[in-house]
C-alpha distance (Angstrom), angle and dihedral (degrees) to the residues before:
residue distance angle dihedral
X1 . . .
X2 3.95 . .
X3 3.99 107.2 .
X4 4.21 127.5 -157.1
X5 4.14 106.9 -111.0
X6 3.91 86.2 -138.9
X7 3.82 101.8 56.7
X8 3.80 119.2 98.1
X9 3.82 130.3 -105.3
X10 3.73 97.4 -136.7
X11 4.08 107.6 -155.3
X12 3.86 114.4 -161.5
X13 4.15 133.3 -148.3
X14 3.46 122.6 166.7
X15 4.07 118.0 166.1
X16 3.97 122.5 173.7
X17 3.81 133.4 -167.9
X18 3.86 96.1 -88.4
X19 4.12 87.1 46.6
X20 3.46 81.0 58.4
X21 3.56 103.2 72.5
X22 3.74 97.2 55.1
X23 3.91 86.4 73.2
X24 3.67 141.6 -109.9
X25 3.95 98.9 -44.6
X26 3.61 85.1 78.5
X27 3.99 95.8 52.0
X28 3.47 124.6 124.2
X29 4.08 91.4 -121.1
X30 3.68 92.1 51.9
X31 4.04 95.9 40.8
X32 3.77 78.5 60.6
X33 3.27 105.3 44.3
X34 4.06 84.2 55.3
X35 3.46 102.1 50.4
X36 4.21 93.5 46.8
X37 3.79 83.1 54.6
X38 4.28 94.9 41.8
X39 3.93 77.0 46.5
X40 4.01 101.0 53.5
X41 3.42 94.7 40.9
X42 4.37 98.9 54.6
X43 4.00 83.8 34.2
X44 3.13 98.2 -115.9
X45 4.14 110.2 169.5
X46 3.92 145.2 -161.5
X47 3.79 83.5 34.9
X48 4.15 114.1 -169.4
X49 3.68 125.3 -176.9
X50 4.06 128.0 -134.3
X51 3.46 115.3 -173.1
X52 3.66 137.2 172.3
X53 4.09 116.8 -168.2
X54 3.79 118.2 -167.3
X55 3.99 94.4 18.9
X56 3.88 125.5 139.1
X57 3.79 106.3 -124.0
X58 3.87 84.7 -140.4
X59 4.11 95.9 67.9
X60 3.90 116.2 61.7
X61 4.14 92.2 -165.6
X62 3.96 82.9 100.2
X63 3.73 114.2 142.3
X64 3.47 98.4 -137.1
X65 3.83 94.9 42.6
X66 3.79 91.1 48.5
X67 4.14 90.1 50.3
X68 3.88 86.8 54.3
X69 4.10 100.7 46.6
X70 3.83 73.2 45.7
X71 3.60 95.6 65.1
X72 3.84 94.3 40.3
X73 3.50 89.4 66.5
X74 3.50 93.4 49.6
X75 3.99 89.2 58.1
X76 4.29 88.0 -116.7
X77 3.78 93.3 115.8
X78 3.92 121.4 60.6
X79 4.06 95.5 153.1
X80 3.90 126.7 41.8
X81 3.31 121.1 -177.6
X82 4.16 137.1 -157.6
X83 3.54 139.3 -175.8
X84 4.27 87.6 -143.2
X85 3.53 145.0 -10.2
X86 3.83 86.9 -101.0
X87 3.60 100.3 66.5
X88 3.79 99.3 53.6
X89 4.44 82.8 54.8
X90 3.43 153.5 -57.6
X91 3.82 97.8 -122.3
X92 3.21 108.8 99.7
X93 4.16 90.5 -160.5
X94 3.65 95.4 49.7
X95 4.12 101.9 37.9
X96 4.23 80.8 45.5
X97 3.86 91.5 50.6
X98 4.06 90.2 54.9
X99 3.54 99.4 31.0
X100 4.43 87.5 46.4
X101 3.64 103.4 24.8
X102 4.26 118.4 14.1
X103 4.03 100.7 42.6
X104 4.07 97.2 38.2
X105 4.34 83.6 42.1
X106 3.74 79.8 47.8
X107 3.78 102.5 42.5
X108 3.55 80.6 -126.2
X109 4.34 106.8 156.4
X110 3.54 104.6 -141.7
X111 3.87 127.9 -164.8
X112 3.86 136.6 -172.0
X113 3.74 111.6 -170.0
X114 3.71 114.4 -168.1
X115 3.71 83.5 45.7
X116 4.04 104.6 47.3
X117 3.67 91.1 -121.2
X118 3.84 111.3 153.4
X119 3.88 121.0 151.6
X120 3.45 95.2 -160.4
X121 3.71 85.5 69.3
X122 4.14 103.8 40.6
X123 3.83 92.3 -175.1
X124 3.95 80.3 77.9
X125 3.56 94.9 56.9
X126 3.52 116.5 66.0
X127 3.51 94.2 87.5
X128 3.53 89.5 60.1
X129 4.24 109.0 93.8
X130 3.46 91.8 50.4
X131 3.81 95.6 50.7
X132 4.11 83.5 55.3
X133 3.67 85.2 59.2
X134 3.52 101.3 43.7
X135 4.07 89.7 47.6
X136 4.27 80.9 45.1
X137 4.00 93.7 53.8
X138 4.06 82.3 49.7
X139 3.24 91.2 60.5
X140 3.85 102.4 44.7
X141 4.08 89.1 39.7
X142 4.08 83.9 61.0
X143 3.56 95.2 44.0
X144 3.94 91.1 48.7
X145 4.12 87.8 48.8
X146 4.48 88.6 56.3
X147 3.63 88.1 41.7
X148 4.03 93.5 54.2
X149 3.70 83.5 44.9
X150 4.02 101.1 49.9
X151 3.90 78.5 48.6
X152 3.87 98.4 53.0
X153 4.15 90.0 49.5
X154 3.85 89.1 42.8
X155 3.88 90.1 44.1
X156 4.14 87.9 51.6
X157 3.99 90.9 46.6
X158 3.63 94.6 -106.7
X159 3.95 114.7 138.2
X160 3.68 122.0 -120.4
X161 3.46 94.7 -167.4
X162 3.97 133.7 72.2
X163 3.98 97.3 -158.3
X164 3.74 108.9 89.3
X165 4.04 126.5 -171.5
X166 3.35 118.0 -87.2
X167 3.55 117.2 -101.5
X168 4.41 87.6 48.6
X169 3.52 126.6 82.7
X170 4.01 127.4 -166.1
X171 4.13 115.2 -91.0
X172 3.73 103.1 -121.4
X173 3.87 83.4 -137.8
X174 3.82 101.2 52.7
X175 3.62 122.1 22.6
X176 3.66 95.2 -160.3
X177 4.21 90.7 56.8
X178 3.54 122.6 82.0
X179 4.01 126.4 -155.5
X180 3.74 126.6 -172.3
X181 3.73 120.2 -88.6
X182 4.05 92.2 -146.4
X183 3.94 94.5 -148.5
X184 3.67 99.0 50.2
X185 4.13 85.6 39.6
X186 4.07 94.1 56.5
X187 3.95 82.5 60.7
X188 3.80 93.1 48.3
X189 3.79 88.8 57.1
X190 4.04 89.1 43.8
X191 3.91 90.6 57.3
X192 4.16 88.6 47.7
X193 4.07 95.6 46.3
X194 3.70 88.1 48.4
X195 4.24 86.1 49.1
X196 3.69 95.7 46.2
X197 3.85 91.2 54.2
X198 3.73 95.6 57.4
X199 3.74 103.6 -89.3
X200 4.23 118.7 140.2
X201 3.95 120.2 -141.1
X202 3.68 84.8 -94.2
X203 3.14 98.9 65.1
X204 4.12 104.3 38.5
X205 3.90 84.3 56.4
X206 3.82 94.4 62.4
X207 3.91 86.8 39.9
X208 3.30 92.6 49.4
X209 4.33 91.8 43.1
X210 3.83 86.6 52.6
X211 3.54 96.8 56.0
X212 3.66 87.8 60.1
X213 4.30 96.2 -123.7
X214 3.82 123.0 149.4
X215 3.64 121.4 -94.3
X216 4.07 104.5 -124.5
X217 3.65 109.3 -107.2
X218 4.04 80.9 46.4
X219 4.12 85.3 56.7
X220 3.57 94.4 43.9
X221 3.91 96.7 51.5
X222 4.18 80.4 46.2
X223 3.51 109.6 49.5
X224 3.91 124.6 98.6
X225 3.86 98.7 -95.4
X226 4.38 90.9 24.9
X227 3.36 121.4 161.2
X228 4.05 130.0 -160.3
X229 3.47 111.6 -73.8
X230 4.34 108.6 -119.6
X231 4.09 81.6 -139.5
X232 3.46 101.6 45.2
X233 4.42 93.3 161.1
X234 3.73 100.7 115.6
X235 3.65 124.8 125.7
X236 4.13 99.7 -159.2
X237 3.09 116.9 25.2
X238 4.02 87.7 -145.8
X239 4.27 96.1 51.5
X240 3.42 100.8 106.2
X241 4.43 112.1 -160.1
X242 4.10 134.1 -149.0
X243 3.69 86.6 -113.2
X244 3.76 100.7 59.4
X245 3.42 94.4 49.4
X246 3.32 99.5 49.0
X247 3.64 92.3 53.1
X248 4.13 85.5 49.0
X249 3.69 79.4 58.1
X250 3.78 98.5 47.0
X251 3.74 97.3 59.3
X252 3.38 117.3 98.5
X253 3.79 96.3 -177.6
X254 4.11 80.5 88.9
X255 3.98 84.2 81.0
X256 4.04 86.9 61.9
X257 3.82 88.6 -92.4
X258 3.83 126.1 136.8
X259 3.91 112.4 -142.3
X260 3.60 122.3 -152.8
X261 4.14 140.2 -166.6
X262 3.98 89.2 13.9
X263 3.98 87.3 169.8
X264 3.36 131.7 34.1
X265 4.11 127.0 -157.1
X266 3.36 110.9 -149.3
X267 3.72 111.9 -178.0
X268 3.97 113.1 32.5
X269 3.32 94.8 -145.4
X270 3.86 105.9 60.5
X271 4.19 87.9 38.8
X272 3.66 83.9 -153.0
X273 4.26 110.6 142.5
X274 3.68 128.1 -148.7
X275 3.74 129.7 -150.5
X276 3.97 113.5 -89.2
X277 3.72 109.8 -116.8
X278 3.36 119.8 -131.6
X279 4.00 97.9 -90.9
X280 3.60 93.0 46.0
X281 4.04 96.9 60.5
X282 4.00 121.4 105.3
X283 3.56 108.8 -137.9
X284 4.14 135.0 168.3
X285 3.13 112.1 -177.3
X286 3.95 132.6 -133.2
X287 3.59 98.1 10.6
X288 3.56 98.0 137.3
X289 4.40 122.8 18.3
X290 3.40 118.4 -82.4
X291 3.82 136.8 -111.3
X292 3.75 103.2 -162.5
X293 3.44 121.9 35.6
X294 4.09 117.1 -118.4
X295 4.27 91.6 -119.3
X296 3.98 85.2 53.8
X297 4.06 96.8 40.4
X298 3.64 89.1 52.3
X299 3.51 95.4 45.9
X300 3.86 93.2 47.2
X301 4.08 83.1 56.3
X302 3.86 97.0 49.2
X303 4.08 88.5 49.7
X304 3.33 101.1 49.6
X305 4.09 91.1 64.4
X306 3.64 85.8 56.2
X307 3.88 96.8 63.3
X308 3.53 118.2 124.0
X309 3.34 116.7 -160.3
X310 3.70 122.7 -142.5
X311 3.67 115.2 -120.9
X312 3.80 131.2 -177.8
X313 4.05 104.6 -99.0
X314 3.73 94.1 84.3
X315 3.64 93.8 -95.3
X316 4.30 101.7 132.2
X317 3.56 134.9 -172.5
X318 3.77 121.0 -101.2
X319 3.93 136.5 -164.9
X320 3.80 92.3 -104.5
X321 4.08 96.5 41.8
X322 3.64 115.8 121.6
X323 3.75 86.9 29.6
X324 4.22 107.1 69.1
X325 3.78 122.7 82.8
X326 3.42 135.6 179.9
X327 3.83 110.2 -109.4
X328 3.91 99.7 -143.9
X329 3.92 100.7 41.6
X330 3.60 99.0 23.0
X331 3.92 91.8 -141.7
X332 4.25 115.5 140.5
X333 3.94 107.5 -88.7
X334 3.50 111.5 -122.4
X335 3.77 130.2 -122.1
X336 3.95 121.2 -135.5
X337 4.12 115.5 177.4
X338 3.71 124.8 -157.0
X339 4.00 91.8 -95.2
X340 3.33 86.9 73.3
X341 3.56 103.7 67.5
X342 3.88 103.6 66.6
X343 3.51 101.1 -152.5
X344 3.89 115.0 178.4
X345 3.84 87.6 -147.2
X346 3.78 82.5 60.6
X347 4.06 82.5 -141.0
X348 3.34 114.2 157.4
X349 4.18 120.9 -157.9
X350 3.76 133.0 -175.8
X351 3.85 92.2 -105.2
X352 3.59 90.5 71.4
X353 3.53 102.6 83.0
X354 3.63 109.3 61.7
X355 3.91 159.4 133.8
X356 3.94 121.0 -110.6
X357 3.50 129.7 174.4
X358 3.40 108.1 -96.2
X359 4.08 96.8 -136.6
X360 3.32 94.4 48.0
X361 3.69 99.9 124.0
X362 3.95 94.6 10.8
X363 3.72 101.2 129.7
X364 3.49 87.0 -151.2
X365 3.92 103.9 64.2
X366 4.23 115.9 28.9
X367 4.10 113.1 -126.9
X368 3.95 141.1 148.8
X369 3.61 124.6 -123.7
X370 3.94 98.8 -92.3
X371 3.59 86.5 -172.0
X372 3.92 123.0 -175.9
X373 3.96 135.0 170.1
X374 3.64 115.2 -115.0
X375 3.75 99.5 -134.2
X376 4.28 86.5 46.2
X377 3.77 82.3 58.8
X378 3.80 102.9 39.8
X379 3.84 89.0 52.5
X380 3.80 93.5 48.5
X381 3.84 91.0 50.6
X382 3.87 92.0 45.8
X383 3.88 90.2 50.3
X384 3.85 96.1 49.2
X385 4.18 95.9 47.7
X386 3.88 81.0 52.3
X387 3.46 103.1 42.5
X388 4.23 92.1 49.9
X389 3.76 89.5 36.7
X390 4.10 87.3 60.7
X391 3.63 87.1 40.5
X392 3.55 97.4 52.6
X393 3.81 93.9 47.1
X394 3.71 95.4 48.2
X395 3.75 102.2 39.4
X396 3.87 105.6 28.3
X397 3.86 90.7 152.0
X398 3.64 97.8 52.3
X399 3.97 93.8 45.9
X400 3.49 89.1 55.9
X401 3.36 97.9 53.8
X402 4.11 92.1 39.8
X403 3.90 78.2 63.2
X404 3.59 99.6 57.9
X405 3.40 92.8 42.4
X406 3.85 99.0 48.4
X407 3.44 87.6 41.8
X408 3.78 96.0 75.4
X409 3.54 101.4 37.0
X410 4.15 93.7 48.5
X411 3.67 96.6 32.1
X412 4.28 93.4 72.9
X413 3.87 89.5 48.3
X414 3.51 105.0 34.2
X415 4.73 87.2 48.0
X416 4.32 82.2 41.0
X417 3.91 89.2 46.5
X418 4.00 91.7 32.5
X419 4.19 91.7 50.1
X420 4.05 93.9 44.3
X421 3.74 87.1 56.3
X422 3.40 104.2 43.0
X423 4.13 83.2 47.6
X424 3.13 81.4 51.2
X425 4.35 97.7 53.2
X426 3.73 89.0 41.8
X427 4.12 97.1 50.5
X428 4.15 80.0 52.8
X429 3.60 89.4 43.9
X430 3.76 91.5 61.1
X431 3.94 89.9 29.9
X432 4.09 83.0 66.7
X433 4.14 91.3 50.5
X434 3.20 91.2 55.8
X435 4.14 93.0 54.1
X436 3.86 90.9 36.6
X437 4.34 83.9 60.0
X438 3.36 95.5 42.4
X439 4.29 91.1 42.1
X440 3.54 76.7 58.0
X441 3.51 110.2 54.9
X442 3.37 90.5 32.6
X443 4.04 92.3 64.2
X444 4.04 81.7 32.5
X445 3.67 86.7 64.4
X446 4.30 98.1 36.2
X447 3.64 91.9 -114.0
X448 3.61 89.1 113.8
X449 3.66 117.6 45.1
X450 4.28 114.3 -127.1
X451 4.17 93.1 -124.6
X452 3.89 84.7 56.5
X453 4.31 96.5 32.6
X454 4.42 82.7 51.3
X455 3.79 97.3 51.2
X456 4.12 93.9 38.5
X457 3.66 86.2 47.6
X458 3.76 93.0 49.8
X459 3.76 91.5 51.1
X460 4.03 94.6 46.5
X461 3.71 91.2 47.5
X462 3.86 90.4 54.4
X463 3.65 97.6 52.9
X464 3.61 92.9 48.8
X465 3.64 94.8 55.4
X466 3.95 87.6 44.3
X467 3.72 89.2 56.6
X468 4.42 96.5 38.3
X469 3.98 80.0 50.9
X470 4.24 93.7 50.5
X471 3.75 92.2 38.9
X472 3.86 94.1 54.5
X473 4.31 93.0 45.9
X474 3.73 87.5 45.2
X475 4.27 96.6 49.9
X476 4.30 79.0 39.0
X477 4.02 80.4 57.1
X478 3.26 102.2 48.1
X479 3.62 97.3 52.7
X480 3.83 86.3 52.1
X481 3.66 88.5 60.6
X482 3.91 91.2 61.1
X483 3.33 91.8 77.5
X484 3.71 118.8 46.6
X485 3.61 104.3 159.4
X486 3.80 92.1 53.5
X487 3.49 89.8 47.0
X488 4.17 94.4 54.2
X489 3.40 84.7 51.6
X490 3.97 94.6 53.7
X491 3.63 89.5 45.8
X492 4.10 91.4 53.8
X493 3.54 88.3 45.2
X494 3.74 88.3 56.4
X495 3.68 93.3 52.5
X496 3.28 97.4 47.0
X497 4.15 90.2 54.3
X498 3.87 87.5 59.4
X499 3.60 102.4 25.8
X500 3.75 92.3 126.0
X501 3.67 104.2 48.6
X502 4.18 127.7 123.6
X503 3.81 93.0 -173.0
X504 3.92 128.2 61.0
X505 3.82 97.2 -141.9
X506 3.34 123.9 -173.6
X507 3.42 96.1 -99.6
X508 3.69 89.3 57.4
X509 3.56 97.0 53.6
X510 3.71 97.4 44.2
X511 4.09 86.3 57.0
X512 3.36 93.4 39.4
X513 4.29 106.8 44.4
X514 3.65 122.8 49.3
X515 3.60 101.2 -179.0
X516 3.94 135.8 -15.4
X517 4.37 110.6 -146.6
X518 3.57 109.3 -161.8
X519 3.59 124.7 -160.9
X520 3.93 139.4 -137.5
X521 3.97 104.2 -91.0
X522 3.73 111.4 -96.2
X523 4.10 94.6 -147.9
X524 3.72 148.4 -68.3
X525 3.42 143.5 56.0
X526 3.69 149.0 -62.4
X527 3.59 99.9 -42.6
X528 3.54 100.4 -9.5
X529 4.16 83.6 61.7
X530 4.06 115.8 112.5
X531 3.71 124.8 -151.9
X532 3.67 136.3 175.2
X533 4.38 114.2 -128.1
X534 3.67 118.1 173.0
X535 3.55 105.9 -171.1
X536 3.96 119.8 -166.6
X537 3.30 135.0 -140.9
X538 3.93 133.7 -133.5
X539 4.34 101.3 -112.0
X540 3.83 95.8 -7.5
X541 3.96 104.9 50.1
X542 3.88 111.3 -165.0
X543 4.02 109.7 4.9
X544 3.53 110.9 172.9
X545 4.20 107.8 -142.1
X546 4.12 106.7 -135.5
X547 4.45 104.9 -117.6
X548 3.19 113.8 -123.4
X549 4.05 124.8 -136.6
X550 3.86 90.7 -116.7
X551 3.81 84.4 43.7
X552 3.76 88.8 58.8
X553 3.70 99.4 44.5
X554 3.64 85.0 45.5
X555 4.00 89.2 52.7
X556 3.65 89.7 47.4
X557 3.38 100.7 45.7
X558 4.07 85.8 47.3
X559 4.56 86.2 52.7
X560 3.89 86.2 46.0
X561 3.96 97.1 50.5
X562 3.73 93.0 43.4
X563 3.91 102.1 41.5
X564 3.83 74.4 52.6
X565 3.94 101.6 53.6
X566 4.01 80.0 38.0
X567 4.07 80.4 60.6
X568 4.00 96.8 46.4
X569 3.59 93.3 42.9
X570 3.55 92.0 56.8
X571 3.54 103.1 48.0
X572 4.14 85.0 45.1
X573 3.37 83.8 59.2
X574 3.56 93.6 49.7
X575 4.09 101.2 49.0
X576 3.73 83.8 44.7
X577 3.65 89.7 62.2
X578 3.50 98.4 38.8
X579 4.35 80.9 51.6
X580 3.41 82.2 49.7
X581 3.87 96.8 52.5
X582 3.86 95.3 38.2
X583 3.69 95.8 52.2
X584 4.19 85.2 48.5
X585 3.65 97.7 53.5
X586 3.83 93.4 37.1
X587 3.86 85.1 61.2
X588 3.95 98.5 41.9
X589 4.21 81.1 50.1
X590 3.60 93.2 52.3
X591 4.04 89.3 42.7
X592 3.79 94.4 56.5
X593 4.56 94.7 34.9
X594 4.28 80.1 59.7
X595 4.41 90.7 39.3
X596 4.03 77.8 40.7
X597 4.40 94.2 50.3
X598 3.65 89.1 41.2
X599 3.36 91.1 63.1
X600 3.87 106.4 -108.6
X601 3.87 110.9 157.1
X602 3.27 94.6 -151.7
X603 3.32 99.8 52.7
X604 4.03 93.6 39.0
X605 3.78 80.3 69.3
X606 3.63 105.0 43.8
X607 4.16 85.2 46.8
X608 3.92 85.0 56.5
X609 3.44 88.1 53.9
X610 3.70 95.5 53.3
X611 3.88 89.2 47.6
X612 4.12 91.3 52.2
X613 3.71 92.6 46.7
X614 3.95 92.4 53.3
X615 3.42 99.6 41.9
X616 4.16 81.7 52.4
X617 3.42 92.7 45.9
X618 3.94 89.8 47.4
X619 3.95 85.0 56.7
X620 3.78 93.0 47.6
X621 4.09 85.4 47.8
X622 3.54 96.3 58.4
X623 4.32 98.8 33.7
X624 4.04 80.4 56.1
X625 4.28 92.3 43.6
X626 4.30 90.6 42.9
X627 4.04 84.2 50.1
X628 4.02 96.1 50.8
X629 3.45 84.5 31.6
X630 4.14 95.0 65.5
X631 4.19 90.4 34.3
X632 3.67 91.7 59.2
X633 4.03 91.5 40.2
X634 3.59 82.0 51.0
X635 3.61 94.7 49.3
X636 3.76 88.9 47.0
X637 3.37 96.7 57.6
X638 4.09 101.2 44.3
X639 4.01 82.0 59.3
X640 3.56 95.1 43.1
X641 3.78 84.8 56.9
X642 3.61 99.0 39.6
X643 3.73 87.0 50.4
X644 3.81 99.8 52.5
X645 3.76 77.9 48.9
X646 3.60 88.7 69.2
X647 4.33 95.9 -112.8
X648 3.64 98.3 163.2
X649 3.68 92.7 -145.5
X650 3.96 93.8 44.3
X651 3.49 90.1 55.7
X652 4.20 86.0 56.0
X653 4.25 86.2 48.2
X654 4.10 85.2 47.3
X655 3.85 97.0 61.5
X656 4.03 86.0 50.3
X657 3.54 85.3 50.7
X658 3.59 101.1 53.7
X659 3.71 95.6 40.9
X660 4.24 85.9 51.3
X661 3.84 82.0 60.2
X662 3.91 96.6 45.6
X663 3.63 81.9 59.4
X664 3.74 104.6 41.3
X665 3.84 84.6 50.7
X666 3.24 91.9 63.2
X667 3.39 108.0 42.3
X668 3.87 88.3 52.6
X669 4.13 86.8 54.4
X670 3.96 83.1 47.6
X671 3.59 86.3 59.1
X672 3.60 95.3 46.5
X673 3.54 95.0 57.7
X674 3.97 91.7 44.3
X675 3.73 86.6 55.0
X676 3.62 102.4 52.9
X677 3.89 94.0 48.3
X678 3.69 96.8 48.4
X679 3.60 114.0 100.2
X680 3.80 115.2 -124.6
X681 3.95 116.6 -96.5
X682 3.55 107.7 -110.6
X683 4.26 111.5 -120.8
């Protein structure tokens, strides 16, 4: 093959760390050294060197690699030269796809000493693929070798990595032991109170921003002994982000714990590292003292699934979203606030803040309404952590022993019910596989278009993670309900933390409720409306507080004086109307008498009209008042007579009689006197 004078013979070294420990042969001084020589003595000119020092042979994003494939593809290069196979890669699928496909493309002559690879001569090359594969199985031999060592250390409890969490610093005496660096710790605790009383990642970081505290790589770079930060990219040092507090949030080693094997690399060659699942993770626990408690840690966790974002559409977050379900479907109820209504009246009623079910109207999953007003709910929820809270304090004994005994006549339906509907979850779970496949080929194929395979997609995905999300709280729940005693005593110990509070804040509630199931509405209206709410408690689930008899009067006396405001509100209502409607046609009467005066026709009849009407009406008045008149007369004198007959109960009837005719008698003289000093109405 005829070669340009003026193209470059590009020589090659490479060495990593694992290269070095075979010795100096392998050097990058000596790989030089041996290739000018190889070079002089085939005389082979304008000779350049590209070398990369410290590189994996497994990774081709190698600066000095990607400067020479570079300058083959700007025709510079018509020679490149190696000392082995080895050093150009250890992937057999790349190195083959130069060493086949890029030089020969290329006319790029390529040569391999050690290994008598020429490709000017292709009787030399047949050995090559499987010398890419050897030098590949190298490479994943090594990186199984680390691997079992990382393991070992991890497996022992010794740390593999130098970046600790934040809130921990190193003990000068033992490397591999952590104690608590008390200023970074305070903010730790910060970041869980603000999770524990309902508040998402999002919105700790701008709490956390406005109270002016470092970030913490910024307050590792800054402390007295700091070191660099490995992700030095901020922009303020005091702009706190979702992401770090989530993973602040994440880390269980705040219960005293050290972690191990967080990420996992799966494939050598693409270095890329996967989150551990949960069965994967090394952990010892209490090695080192703890920041957060376990009770709050795992409380933290269970609230920040109930987040609700707030999104555009009107559709707010509430103190009890994330924690209301619909009791037949067991989908998330949704919350809508007034804003989202859009009234031009700019009225606002009541109604407006509620909970719906959110697939109500999904065409994919079949629900009613099961709607409920917010401030119904909220003062249900408030009344039931009171009302157990008192009961706990005051009959300790008793609850205990309610919890024991509940425990083993709920526990077999609630794990029966609990295990049918987390069947249930998982058969849908699979269910939604199967349609995310066949979404798949379908679009695959172009029987389904992309616009419609995105937005199905989008909606299958969602479910699924709905239902992985319920099925994990719900197995969480039933190993809970193993252990009832323990959990009495957790819920006393609860009560007792907040046994002196006035306000239900939302730290309360979160610790307190664990769910809220809300059922179809039974009937009626307004108040007269009945609904089914189970609301569950954190430990103890449903518990049932024994009423009281002075609870009961109380309740009744509470139903009696509200059915009877109900009563004088409505006839308010009514005589305000009828105000309402007097004062309207008194002014339309006096409109049309003044039309009438002025000498309007029209209105001379229409006023004519109004005069024969009340005068009728006037007659109908007094034929109804002479009627009810007579009846009560009538009345009045059957109990008069049953009364001087001695009838007990008459005689009762008799003194309402006579005081009804103290009263008439006066109005009448009332009248009288109203009469006389009214001045006749001119004709």
């Amino acid at each position: 093959m005829s070669r340009q004078k003026n193209k470059l013979t590009a020589l090659y070294e490479r060495l990593s760390k694992d290269d070095e420990l075979q010795g100096e042969s392998n050097s990058i001084t000596n790989q030089k050294q041996y290739l000018e020589e190889y070079a002089e003595a085939k005389g082979l000119k304008n000779i350049r060197h590209y070398t990369d020092d410290g590189y994996s042979g497994v990774t081709f994003n190698r600066p000095g690699f990607q400067k020479m494939i570079a300058d083959v593809e700007s025709g510079l290069i018509d020679t490149i030269c190696v000392k082995d196979m080895s050093r150009l890669g250890r992937n057999y699928l790349k190195v083959g796809y130069y060493t086949e496909i890029l030089f020969p493309e290329k006319e790029i002559r390529f040569i391999a000493i050690n290994n008598g690879i020429d490709s000017d001569v292709p009787t030399d090359n047949d050995f090559t693929p499987f010398l890419n594969i050897m030098n590949e199985w190298y490479a994943k031999d090594t990186s199984k070798k680390i691997k079992a060592i990382f393991q070992s250390r991890m497996k022992s409890g010794k740390r593999c990595s130098g970046a600790i969490p934040y809130g921990y610093k190193h003990d000068p005496e033992d490397k591999n032991h952590l104690i608590i660096d008390e200023e970074a710790a305070r903010n730790v605790r910060r970041i869980y109170q603000l999770a524990i009383e309902g508040n998402g990642p999002a919105q700790i970081a701008d709490v956390m921003t406005q109270e002016h505290i470092l970030i913490p790589s910024a307050y590792l770079e800054r402390a007295e002994d700091g070191e660099v930060s490995r992700n030095h990219s901020y922009h303020d040092p005091y702009v706190w982000n979702a992401t770090a507090v989530s993973g602040i949030l994440d880390k269980q080693e705040y219960m005293g714990h050290t972690v191990l094997g967080k990420t996992i690399c799966d494939n050598f060659k693409t270095k890329k590292r996967r989150k551990a699942r949960p069965e994967e993770l090394i952990i010892f626990e209490n090695t080192h003292d703890a920041i957060i408690d376990e009770e709050t840690w795992n409380q933290a966790q269970k609230l920040r699934k109930r987040v609700i974002k707030r999104v555009a559409n009107g559709t707010y977050k509430h103190r009890l979203s994330g924690l209301v379900y619909c009791a037949d479907c067991g989908s998330r109820m949704s919350y809508r606030s007034p804003e989202a209504q859009h009234r031009k009246s700019g009225k606002v009623y009541d109604s407006d803040s509620n909970f719906a079910c959110s697939a109500y109207g999904n065409k994919y999953k079949e629900c009613t309404f099961h709607f409920i007003k917010a401030s119904s709910l909220d003062q249900l929820v408030d009344d039931a952590i009171r009302r157990v809270a008192k009961y706990v304090l005051t009959n300790q004994k008793e609850f205990m022993e309610q919890i024991g005994q509940l425990s083993d006549t709920y526990s077999e339906r609630y794990l029966k019910e609990s295990q049918k509907e987390i069947k249930a979850a998982k058969s849908r779970i699979q269910e939604l596989d199967t349609l995310i496949k066949n979404l798949y080929e379908g679009n695959v194929s172009g029987k389904i278009p992309d616009r419609h395979f995105e937005r199905m997609m989008k909606e299958y995905d969602a479910e699924q993670q709905e239902l992985e999300a319920k099925v994990e709280e719900m197995e969480q729940e039933l190993r809970q309900k193993e252990e009832p005693e323990e959990n009495g005593a957790c819920f006393v110990r609860l009560v007792k933390k907040y046994q002196d509070f006035d306000e239900i804040t939302p730290q309360i509630l979160y610790e307190f409720i664990d769910r809220i199931a809300v059922h179809e509405a039974e009937g009626g209206r307004g108040t007269e409306r009945t609904q089914r709410i189970d609301i569950y408690f954190n430990f103890i689930g449903q518990f049932p507080v024994p009423i009281s008899k002075e609870e009961l009067e109380q309740e009744r006396k509470r139903q009696i004086e509200q059915k009877k405001n109900k009563e004088e509100e409505k006839r308010e209502r009514k005589r305000a109307n009828a105000r309402r409607f007097s004062q309207k046609r008194k002014e339309e009467r006096a409109r049309i008498k003044a039309a009438a005066e002025a000498g309007d026709e029209e209105a001379q009849k229409q006023y004519e009209e109004i005069l024969a009407k009340e005068k009728a009406r006037r007659e109908r008045d007094r034929e109804s008042n002479k009627k009810s008149y007579r009846k009560r007369k009538e009345k009045a004198r059957a109990i008069e007579e049953a009364a001087k007959a001695g009838d007990p109960e008459a005689l009762k009837e008799y003194e309402k009689v006579l005081e009804e005719r103290r009263k008439e008698a006066e109005r009448a003289k009332k009248w009288r006197d109203k009469q006389k000093n009214k001045a006749p109405e001119p004709t």
